[in-house]
One Martini backbone bead per residue (centre of mass of N, CA, C, O) as a GRO file, in nm:
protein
  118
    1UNK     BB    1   2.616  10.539   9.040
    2UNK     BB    2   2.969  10.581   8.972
    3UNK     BB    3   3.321  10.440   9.092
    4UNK     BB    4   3.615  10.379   8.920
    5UNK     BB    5   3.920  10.246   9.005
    6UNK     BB    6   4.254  10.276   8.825
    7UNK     BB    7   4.571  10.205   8.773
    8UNK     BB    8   4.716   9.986   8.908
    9UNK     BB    9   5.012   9.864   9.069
   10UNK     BB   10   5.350   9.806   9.020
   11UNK     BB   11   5.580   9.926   9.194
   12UNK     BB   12   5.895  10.105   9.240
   13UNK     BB   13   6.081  10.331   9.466
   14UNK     BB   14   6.035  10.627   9.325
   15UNK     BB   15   5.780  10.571   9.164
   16UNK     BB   16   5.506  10.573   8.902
   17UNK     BB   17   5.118  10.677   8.910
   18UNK     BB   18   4.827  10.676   8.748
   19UNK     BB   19   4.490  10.733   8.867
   20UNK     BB   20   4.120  10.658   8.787
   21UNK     BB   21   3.838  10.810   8.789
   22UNK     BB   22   3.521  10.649   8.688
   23UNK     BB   23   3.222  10.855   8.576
   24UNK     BB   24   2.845  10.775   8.670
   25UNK     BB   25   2.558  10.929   8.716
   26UNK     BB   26   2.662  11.224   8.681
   27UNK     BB   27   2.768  11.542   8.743
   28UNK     BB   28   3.107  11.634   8.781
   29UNK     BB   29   3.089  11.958   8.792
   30UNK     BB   30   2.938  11.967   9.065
   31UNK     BB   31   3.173  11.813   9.239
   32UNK     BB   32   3.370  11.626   9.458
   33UNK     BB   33   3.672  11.427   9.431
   34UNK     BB   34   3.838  11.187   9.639
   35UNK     BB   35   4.124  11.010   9.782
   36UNK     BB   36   4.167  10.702   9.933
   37UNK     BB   37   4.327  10.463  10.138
   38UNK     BB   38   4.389  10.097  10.243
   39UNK     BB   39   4.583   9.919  10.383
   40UNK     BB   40   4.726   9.669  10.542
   41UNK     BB   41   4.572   9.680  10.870
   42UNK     BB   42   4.430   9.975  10.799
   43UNK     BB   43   4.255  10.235  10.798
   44UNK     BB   44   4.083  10.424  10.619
   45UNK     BB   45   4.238  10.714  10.452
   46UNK     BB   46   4.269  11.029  10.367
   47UNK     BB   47   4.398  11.228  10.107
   48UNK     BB   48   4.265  11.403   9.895
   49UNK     BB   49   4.116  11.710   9.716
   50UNK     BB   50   3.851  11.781   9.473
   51UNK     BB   51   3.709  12.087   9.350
   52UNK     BB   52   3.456  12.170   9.118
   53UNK     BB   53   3.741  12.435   9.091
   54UNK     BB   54   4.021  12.283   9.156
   55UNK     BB   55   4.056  12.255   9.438
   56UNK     BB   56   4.282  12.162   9.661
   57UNK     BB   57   4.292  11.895   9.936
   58UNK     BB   58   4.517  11.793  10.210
   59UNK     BB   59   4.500  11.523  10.477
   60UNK     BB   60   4.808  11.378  10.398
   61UNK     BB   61   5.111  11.478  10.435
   62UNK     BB   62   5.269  11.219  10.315
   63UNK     BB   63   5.159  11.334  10.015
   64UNK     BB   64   5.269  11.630  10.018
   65UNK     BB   65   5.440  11.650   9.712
   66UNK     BB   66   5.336  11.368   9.537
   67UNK     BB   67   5.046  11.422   9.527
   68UNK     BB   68   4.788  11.476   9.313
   69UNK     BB   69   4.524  11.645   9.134
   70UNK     BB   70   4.278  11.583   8.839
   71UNK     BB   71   4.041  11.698   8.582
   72UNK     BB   72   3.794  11.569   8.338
   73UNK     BB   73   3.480  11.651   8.271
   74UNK     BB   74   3.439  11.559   7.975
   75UNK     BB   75   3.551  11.234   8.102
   76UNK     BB   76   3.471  11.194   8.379
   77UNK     BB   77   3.742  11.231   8.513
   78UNK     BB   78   3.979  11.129   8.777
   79UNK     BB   79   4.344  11.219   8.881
   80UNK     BB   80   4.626  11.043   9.032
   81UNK     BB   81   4.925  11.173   9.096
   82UNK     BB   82   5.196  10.942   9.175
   83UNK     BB   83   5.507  10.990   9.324
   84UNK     BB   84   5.746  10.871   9.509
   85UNK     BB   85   5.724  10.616   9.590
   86UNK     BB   86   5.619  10.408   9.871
   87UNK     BB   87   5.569  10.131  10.085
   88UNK     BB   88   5.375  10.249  10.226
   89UNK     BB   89   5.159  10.351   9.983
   90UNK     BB   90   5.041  10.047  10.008
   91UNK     BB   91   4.744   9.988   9.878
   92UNK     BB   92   4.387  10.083   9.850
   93UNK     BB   93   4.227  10.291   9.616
   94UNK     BB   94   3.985  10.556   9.661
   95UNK     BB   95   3.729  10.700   9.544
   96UNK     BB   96   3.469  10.995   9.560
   97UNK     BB   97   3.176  11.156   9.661
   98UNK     BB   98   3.118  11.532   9.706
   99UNK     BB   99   3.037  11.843   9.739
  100UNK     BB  100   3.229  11.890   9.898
  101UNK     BB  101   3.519  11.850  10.059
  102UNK     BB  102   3.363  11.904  10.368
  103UNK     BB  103   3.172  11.669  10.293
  104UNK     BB  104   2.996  11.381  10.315
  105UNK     BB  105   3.039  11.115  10.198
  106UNK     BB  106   2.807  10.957   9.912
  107UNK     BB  107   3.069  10.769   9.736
  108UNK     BB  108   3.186  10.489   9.662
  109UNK     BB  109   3.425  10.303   9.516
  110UNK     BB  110   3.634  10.119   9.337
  111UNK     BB  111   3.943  10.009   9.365
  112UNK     BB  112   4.305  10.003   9.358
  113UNK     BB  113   4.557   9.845   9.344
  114UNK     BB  114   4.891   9.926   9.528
  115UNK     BB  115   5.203   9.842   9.482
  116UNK     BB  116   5.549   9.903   9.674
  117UNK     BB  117   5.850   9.748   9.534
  118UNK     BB  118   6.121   9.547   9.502
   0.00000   0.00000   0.00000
């Protein structure tokens, strides 16, 4: 099982990126996969979660209308819109999956680093 997230980079106040989730050794079908991020010295935090019929959840105020999820699963990949950057969401980003939104995470993925600067 793996779980690789990429697209990370700089970018300026205001900017986007899109970050991907790219999934091997299980069924992407049938799981729900999360975003998580944890910035430097604070506790990684839950950011949004979409599940195996698309329906997404989220669990961070802060990022809500500015972030979404979105999956494709032909391509075993699952992708984080993030609009409206602000230096707060400098972070590293992780994907992660589980049966359900509400159930506990069985696996996390390899980050990826975002900073937001001017």
């Amino acid at each position: 099982v793996q779980l690789q997230a990429s697209g990370g980079g700089s970018v300026q106040p205001g900017g986007s990126l899109r970050l991907s989730c790219a999934t091997s050794g299980f069924t992407l079908d049938d799981l729900a996969i999360g975003w998580s991020r944890q910035a430097p010295g604070k506790e990684r935090e839950g950011l949004l979660c979409i599940s195996n019929t698309g329906r997404i959840t989220y669990y961070a105020g802060s990022v809500k209308g500015r972030f979404t999820v979105s999956r494709e699963n032909a391509k075993n990949t699952v992708y984080l819109q993030m609009n409206s950057l602000k230096p707060e969401d400098t972070a590293i980003y992780y994907c992660n999956r589980r049966w359900h939104c509400h159930s506990t995470v069985q696996d996390w993925g390899q980050g990826t680093l975002v900073t937001v600067s001017s």
